[in-house]
C-alpha positions in Angstrom: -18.5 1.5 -0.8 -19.0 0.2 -4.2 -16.8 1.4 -7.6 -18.0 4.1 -10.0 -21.3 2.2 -12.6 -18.1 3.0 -15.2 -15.4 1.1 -13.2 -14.8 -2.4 -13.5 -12.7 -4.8 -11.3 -11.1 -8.4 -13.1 -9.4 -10.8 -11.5 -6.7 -12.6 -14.2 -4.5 -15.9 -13.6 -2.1 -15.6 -16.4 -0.3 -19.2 -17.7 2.5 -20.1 -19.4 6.6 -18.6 -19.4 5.4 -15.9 -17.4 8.0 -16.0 -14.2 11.6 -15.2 -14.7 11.0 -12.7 -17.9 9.5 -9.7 -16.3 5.6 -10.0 -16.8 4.8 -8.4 -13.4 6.7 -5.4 -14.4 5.6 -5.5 -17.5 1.8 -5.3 -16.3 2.4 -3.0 -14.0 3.8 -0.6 -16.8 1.0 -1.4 -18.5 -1.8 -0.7 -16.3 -0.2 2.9 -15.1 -0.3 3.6 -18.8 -3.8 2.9 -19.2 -4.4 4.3 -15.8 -5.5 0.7 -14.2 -5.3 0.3 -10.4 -4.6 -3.0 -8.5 -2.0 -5.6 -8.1 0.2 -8.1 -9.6 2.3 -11.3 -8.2 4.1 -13.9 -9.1 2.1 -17.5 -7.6 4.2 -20.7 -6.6 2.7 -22.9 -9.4 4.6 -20.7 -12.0 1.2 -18.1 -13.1 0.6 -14.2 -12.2 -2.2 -13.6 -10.9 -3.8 -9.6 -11.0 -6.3 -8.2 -9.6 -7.0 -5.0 -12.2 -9.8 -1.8 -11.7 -10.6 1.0 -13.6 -12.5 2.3 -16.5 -13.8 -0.5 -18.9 -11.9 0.6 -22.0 -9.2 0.4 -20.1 -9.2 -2.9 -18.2 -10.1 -4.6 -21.7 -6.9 -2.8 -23.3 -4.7 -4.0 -20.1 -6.2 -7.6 -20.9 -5.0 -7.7 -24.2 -1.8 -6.7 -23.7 -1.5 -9.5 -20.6 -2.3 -11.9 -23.2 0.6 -10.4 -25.4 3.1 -10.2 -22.4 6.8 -8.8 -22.2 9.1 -10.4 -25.3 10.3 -13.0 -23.6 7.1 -14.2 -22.1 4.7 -16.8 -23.6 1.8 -16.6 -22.3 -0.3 -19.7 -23.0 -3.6 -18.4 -21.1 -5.4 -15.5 -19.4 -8.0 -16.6 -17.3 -10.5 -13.8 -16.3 -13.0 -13.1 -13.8 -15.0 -10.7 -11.8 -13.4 -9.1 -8.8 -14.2 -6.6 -6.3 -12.3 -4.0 -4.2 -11.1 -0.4 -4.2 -7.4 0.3 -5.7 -5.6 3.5 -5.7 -2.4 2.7 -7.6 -1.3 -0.5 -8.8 1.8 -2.7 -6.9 3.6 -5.5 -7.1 2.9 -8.0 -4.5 5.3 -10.5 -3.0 5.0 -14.5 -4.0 1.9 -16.6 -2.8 
């Protein structure tokens, strides 16, 4: 079962003083603002990675703000690509 033609699905690894200032919560805030479905996580190497879906306007507004981050964050890079999968809400995963 594929997405909506007006859904889109983006995977983002997100790099810098990310871990340890709230960024997951943060972009999970985020994305139920802008009504965004997925996941977030923190990864062992010190990024986040996402997985986000939902309308494009949307995704692309939730991408800016993960290059903004939380206050204390500094985010030195969002790298984004293509993704697939059906989400119904967005979570916080555990560590990978």
């Amino acid at each position: 079962m594929c997405a909506p033609p007006d859904m889109i699905t983006r995977h983002l690894i997100v790099t810098g003083r990310v871990q340890g200032v709230g960024y997951r919560y943060y972009l999970a805030y985020k994305a139920r603002q802008f009504q965004v479905s997925g996941w977030v996580r923190n990864r062992t190497d010190g990024s986040v990675e996402a997985v986000i879906q939902g309308v494009r306007e949307n995704v692309e507004a939730l991408i800016v703000r993960a290059h903004r981050g939380p206050p204390k964050a500094a985010v030195d890079r969002v790298i984004v690509n293509e993704a697939t999968g059906q989400f119904t809400d967005f979570s916080t995963r555990p560590t990978t």
